[in-house]
N, C-alpha and C positions, 0 to 999 in steps of 0.2 A: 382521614378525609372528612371536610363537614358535610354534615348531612344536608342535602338541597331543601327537607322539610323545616329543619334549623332555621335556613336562612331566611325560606319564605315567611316564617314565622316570627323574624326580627325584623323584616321588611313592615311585615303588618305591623307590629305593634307601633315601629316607628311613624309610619304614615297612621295609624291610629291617637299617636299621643300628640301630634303637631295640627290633624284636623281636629281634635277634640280640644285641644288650649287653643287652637284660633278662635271657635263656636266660644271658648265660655267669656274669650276678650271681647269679640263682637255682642254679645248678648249683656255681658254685666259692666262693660265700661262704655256702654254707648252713652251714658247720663256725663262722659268726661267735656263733650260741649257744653252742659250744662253749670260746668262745676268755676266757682267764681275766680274772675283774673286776677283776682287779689292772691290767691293760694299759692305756694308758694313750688317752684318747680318739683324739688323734694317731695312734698307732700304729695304733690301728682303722681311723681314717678312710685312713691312706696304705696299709694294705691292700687298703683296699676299691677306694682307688685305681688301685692296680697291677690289679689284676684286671679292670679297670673299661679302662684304656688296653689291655692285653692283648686283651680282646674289642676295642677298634677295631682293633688290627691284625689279627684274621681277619675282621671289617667290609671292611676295605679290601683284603684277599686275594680277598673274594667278588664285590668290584667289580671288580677285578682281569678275572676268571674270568667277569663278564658281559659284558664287551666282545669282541666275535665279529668285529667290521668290520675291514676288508683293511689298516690304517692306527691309528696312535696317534699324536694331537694332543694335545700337551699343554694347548693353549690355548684348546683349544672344550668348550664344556658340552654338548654332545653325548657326550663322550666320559665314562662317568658315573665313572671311577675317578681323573679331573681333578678334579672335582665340589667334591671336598673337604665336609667339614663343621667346625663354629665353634660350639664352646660349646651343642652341642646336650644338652637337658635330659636326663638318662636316669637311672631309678629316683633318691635322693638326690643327683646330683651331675653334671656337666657332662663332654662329650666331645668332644675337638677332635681330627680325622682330613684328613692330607696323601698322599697319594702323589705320590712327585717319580722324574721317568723319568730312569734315569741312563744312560741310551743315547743322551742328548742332551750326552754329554759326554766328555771326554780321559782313556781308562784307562788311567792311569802305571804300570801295573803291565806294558805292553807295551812300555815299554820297550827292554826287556829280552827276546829271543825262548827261545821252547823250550830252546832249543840250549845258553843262556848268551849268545848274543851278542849286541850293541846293535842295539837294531832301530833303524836309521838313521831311517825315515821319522816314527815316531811321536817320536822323541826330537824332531827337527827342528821337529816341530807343537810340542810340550810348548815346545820354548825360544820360538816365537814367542809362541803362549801367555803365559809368561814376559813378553816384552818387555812384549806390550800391555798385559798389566792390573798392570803396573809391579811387578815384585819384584825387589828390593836390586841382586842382583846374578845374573843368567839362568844366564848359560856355568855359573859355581860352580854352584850349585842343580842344574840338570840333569845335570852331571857327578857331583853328588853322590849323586844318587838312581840312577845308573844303576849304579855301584861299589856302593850300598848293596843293591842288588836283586839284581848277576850273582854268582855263586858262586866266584869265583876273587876274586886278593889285587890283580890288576894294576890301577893308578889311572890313572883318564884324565885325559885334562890339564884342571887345575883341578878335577881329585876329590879323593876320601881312601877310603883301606880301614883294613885296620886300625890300622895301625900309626899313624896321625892318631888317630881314637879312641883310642889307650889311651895318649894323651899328655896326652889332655885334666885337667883339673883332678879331677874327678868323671870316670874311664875305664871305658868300656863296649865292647858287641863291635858288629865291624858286623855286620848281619843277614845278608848277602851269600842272602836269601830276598823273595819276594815281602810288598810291604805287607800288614799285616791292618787297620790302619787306616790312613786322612788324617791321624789327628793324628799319627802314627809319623812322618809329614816333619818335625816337631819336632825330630826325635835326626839327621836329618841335616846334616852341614856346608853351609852356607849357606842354610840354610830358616828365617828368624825368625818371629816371630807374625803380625806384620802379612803378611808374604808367604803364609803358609798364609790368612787370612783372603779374601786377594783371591782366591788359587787355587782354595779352596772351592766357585765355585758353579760353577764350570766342568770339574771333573777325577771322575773314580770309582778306585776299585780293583777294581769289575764289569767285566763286558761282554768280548765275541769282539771286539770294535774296528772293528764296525760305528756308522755315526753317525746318529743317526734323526736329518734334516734337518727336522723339525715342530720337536721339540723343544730345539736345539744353541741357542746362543745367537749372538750375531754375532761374541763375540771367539776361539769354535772355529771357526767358520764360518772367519773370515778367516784361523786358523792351520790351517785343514786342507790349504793347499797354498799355494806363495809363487807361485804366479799366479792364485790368485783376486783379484779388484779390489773393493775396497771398495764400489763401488755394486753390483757384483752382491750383494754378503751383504747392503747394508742390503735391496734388492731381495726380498733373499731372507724375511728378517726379516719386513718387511711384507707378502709372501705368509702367513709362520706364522698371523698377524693375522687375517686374514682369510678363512681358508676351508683344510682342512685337503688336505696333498699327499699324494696319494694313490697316485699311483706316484709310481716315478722317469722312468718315460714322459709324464708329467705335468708333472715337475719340467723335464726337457728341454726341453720347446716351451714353457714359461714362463721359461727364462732362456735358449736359445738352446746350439744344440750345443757354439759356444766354451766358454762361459762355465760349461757342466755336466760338458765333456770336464775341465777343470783342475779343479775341484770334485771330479770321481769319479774323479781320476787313477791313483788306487789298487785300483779297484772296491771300494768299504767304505763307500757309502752305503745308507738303509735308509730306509723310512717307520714302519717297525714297531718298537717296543722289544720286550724279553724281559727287561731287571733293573731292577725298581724298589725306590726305599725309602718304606717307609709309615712315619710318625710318627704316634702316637696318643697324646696327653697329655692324663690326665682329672683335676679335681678334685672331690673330696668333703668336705664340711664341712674341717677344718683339713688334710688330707691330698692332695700332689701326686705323679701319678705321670705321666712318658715312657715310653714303649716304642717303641723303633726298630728293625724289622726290612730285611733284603734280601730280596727276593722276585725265584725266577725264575718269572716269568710263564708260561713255556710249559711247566715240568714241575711248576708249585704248590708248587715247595720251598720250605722256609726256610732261607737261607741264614746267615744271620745273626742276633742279637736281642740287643740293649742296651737296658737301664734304668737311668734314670737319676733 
């Protein structure tokens, strides 16, 4: 049976996300009398656009900001900033709003520690990683991302610094800096399209390197340590399914001290996220506009914002 607090609670957000994108049309497209008769329909309407996907993304900050409970599940409708919404009507034109928790995933940017030096344990996950959801060729790839991240010139075996880069056809510099995007694995050695592809729904460039086990997927799961067993992650998995974890005191007596001691071998398990990305892509008559921000949940930043 649904719960009637469920409902009221999709109720509001709903009437929340259509008062709050009518406010940001009437407030930041009131300059559209102003704007000259020469311009051309398109261009109005991908205006209107952008301003339109714009307000979902503080739509989906506000959702953000109303979830209070001890725990973030990605996968329950209870949790109203999962919720999502789909081609919802607002003033002339439609809005469709995502938040995706990237705390359920592998931040390559840790690599690499404070210090400059290879953070052994996370590299380890990244190449298993690697193996399982098949890219070209692992050892390369991770050796290449880890020279492309740390600050000094010294290659690890099966890396390249600089001196690989600027032999290249088309020569450029290595970063020898933290990523600012995923598609930035592109310029590293040994990262092809198809391998960023696969890597895509599993890795960030957020996050303290904490793993909200709600939300990880099973092929992080199974690379967060090389003694976790396969049945316990699918185990695990199908707990996400079904009812959200709520400690890790919880998590424990549902998969048994073994099997949560190699799990949290590291202490860097979590029930809660703190960095999300909201996508909000609106259309208006001929005009389409994305808006992708990072969001940290616990101090309301903006961390980020791409349009596209």
């Amino acid at each position: 049976m649904t719960n009637p607090r469920n409902e009221q609670g999709m109720v509001l957000l709903l009437v929340l996300v259509v008062t709050t994108l009518l406010a940001v049309l009437l407030s930041e497209l009131a300059f559209s009398t102003l704007v000259d008769l020469r311009l051309t329909e398109t261009f109005r309407d991908s205006t209107r656009a952008y301003h339109l996907a714009k307000g979902g993304v503080t739509v989906g900050r506000m959702a953000l900001q109303m979830d209070r409970n001890s725990y973030d599940a990605a996968h329950h409708s209870a949790e109203y900033w999962a919720v999502g919404v789909q081609n919802m009507p607002v003033a002339d034109g439609f809005v469709s709003i995502e938040a995706v928790d990237l705390d359920g995933r592998l931040n390559l940017n840790r690599a690499v520690d404070e210090l400059g030096n290879v953070n052994v344990v996370v590299r380890d996950r990244l190449l298993r990683l690697a193996e399982s959801v098949g890219i070209t060729n692992p050892e390369q790839m991770v050796a290449g991302l880890v020279d492309w991240i740390d600050g000094d010139d010294d290659e690890q075996l099966a890396g390249a610094e600089e001196r690989y880069y600027q032999t290249l056809p088309k020569p450029y510099h290595c970063k020898n800096a933290p990523l600012d995007t995923l598609d930035e694995l592109l310029l590293v050695r040994g990262v092809e399209v198809e391998d960023l592809k696969r890597l895509k729904p599993h890795v960030t460039i957020f996050g303290d390197g904490k793993l909200n086990v709600n939300s990880a997927s099973g092929e992080v799961l199974q690379a967060w340590d090389a003694e976790v067993r396969e049945d316990v992650v699918e185990g695990l998995v199908a707990m996400q399914k079904e009812a959200p974890i709520e400690s890790l005191s919880m998590l424990k007596e549902k998969l048994g001290v073994e099997a949560f001691s190699a799990l949290n071998r590291q202490l860097d398990l979590a029930v809660t996220s703190r960095f999300y990305e909201i996508r909000s892509q609106a259309l208006i008559g001929d005009g389409t506009s994305t808006v992708t921000a990072v969001i940290d949940k616990t101090a309301n930043n903006l961390l980020m914002q791409k349009v596209n």
